[in-house]
C-alpha positions as CSV (number, residue, x, y, z in Angstrom):
1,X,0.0,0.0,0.0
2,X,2.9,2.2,0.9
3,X,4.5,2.1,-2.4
4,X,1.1,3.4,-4.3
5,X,0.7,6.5,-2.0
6,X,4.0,8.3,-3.6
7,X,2.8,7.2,-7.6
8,X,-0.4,8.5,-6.8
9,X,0.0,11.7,-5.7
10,X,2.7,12.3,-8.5
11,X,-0.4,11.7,-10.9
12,X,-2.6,13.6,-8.6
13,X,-0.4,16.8,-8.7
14,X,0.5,16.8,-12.2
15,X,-3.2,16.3,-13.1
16,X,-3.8,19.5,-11.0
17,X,-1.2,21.4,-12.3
18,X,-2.1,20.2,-16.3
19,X,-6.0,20.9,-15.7
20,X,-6.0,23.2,-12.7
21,X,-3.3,26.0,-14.4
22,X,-1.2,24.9,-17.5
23,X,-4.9,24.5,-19.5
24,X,-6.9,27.4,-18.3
25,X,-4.3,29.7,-18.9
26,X,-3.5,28.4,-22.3
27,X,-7.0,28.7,-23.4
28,X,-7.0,32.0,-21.5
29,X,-4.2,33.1,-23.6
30,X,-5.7,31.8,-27.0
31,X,-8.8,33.4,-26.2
32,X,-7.0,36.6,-25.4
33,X,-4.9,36.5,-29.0
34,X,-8.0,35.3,-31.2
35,X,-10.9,37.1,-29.7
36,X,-9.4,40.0,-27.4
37,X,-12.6,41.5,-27.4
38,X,-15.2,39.0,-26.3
39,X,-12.2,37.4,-23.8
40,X,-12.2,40.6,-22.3
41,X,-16.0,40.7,-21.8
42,X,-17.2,42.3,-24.9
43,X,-17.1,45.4,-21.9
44,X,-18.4,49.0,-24.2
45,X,-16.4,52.0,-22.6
46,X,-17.4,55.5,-22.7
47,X,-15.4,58.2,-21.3
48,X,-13.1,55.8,-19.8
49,X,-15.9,53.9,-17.9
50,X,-17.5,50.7,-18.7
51,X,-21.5,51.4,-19.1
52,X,-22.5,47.2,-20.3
53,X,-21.4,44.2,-22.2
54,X,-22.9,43.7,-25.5
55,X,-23.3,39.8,-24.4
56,X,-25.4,40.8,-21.3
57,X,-28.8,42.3,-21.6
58,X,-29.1,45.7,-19.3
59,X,-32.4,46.6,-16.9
60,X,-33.9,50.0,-18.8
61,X,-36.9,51.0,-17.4
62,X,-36.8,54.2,-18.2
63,X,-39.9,55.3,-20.7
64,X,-36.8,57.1,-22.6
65,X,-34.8,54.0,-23.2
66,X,-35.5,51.4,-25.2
67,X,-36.7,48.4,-23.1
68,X,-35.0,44.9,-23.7
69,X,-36.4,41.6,-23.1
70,X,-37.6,40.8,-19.6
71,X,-34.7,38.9,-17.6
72,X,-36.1,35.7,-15.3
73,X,-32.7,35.6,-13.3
74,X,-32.8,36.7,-9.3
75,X,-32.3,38.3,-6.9
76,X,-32.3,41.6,-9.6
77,X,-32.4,41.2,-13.5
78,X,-30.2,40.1,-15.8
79,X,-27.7,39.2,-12.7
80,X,-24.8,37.4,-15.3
81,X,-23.9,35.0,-11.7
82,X,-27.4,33.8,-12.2
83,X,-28.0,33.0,-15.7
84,X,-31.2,30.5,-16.7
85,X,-34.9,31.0,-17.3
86,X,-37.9,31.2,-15.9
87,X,-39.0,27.0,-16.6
88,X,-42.4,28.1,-16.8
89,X,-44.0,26.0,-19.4
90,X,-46.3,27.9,-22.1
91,X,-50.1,26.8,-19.6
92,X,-48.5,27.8,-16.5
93,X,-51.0,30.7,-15.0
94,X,-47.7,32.3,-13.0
95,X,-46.6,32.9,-16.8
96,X,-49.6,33.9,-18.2
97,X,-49.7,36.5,-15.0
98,X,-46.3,37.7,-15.7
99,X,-46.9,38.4,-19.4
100,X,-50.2,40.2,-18.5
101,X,-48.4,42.0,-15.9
102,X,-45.8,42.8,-18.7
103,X,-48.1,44.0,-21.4
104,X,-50.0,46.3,-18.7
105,X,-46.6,48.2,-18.3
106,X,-46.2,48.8,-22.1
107,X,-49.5,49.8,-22.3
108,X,-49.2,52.1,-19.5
109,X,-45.7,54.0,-20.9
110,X,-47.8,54.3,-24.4
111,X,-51.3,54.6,-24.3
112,X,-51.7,55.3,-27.4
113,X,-49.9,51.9,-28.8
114,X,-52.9,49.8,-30.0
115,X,-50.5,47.3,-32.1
116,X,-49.6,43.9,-31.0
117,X,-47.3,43.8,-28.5
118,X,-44.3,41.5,-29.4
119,X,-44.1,38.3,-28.0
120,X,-39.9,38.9,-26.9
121,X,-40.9,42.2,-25.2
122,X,-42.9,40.2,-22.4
123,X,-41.3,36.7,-22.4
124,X,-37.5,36.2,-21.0
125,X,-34.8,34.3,-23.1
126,X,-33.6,30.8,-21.9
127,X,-30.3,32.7,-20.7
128,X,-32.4,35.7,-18.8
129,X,-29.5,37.6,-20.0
130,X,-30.5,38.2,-23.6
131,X,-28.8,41.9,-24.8
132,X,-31.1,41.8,-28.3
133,X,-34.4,42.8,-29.2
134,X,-36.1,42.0,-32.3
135,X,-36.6,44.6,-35.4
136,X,-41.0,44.2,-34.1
137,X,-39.7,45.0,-30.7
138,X,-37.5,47.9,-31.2
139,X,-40.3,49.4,-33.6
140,X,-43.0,49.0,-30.9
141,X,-41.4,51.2,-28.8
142,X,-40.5,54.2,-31.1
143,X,-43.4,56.4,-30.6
144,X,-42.7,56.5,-26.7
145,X,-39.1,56.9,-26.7
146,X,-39.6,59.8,-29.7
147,X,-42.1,61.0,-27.2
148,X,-41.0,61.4,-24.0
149,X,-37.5,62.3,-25.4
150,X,-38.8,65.0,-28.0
151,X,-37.7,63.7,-31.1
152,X,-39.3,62.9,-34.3
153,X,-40.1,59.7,-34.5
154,X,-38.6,58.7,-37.5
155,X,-35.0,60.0,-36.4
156,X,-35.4,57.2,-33.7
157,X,-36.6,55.3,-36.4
158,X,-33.3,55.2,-38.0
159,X,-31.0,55.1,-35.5
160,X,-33.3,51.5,-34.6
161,X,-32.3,50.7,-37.6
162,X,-28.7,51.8,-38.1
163,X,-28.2,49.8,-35.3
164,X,-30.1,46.7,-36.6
165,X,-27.7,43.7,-36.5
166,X,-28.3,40.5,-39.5
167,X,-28.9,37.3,-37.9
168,X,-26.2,35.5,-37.5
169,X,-24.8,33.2,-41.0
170,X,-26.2,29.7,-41.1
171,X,-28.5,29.9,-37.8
172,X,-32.0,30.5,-37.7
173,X,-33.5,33.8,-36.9
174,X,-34.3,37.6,-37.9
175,X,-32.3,40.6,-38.0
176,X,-31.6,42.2,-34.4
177,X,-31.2,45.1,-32.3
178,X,-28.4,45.5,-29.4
179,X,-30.5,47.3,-27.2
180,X,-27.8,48.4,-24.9
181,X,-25.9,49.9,-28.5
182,X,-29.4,51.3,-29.5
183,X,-29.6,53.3,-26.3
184,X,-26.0,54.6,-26.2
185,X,-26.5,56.0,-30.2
186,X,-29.8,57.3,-28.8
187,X,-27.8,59.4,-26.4
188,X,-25.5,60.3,-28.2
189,X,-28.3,61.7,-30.7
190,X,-29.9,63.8,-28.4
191,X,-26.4,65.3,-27.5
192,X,-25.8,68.7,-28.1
193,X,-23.7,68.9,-31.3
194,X,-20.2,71.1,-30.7
């Protein structure tokens, strides 16, 4: 038994120090050389301050913001150390309740909105993190944000989409909007030109 103890630990320390540190800081350093960005977070900066990650969907609540999908992570929304979705299947009344409860707030920031209200603006992605809106959700919400931020509507109009994003080659899906990008360029629109 004795002369196991010594092989085995051998195996067990080189194991730990192949897996535990050689590995994750090769992959670390690949991921650093081939995607800097995304490695780094995909972190956007302005005036030397990070404001979001275009991975990680952002709360705005704010009728002058562009909303993003509902998050289903706790204790707070789209919390990135507590990633997953709600589980509620499609004849679960808790859901139902949560998308009425949903598409009484959009109705109550627009009253004047009588179109459909998009299915992603009142259900959560699988992640709860989802950053991107679809092209039907962005659209919805241009009349309140042109609104309450004094614009014309179809300046926001463009900006929603200037910032439209393709769906991604050989996946399923429909163009995009970034809504944490959308809002940044919406502030930056309403900035005072120099």
């Amino acid at each position: 038994m004795k002369g196991l103890i010594r092989p085995v630990l051998v195996v067990f320390l080189a194991l730990s120090v192949l897996t535990g540190i050689a590995y994750p800081l090769l992959v670390t350093l690949v991921a650093r050389v081939a995607f800097p960005v995304q490695a780094a977070g995909s972190l956007l900066m302005r005036g030397g301050k990070p404001v979001g990650s275009t991975l990680i969907g952002q709360n705005f609540s704010d009728p002058k913001y562009f909303w993003g999908r509902p998050s289903a992570t706790s204790p707070q929304p789209y919390n990135a150390l507590n990633s997953g979705g709600s589980n509620l299947g499609p004849l679960n009344p808790a859901l139902a309740e949560a998308v009425r409860a949903r598409i009484e707030v959009l109705r109550a920031a627009d009253p004047a909105n009588a179109a459909p209200v998009p299915v992603d603006l009142v259900t959560a992605s699988a992640s709860g993190l989802d950053p991107h809106l679809s092209i039907a959700g962005a659209r919805f919400q241009v009349a309140r944000v042109a609104r309450v931020r004094g614009l014309p509507a179809d300046q926001v109009q463009r900006l929603v989409d200037r910032t439209a994003q393709p769906r991604q080659p050989g996946l399923p899906g429909e163009p995009t909007v970034n809504v944490l990008l959308l809002n940044l360029a919406l502030d930056e629109a309403a900035m005072p030109q120099r």
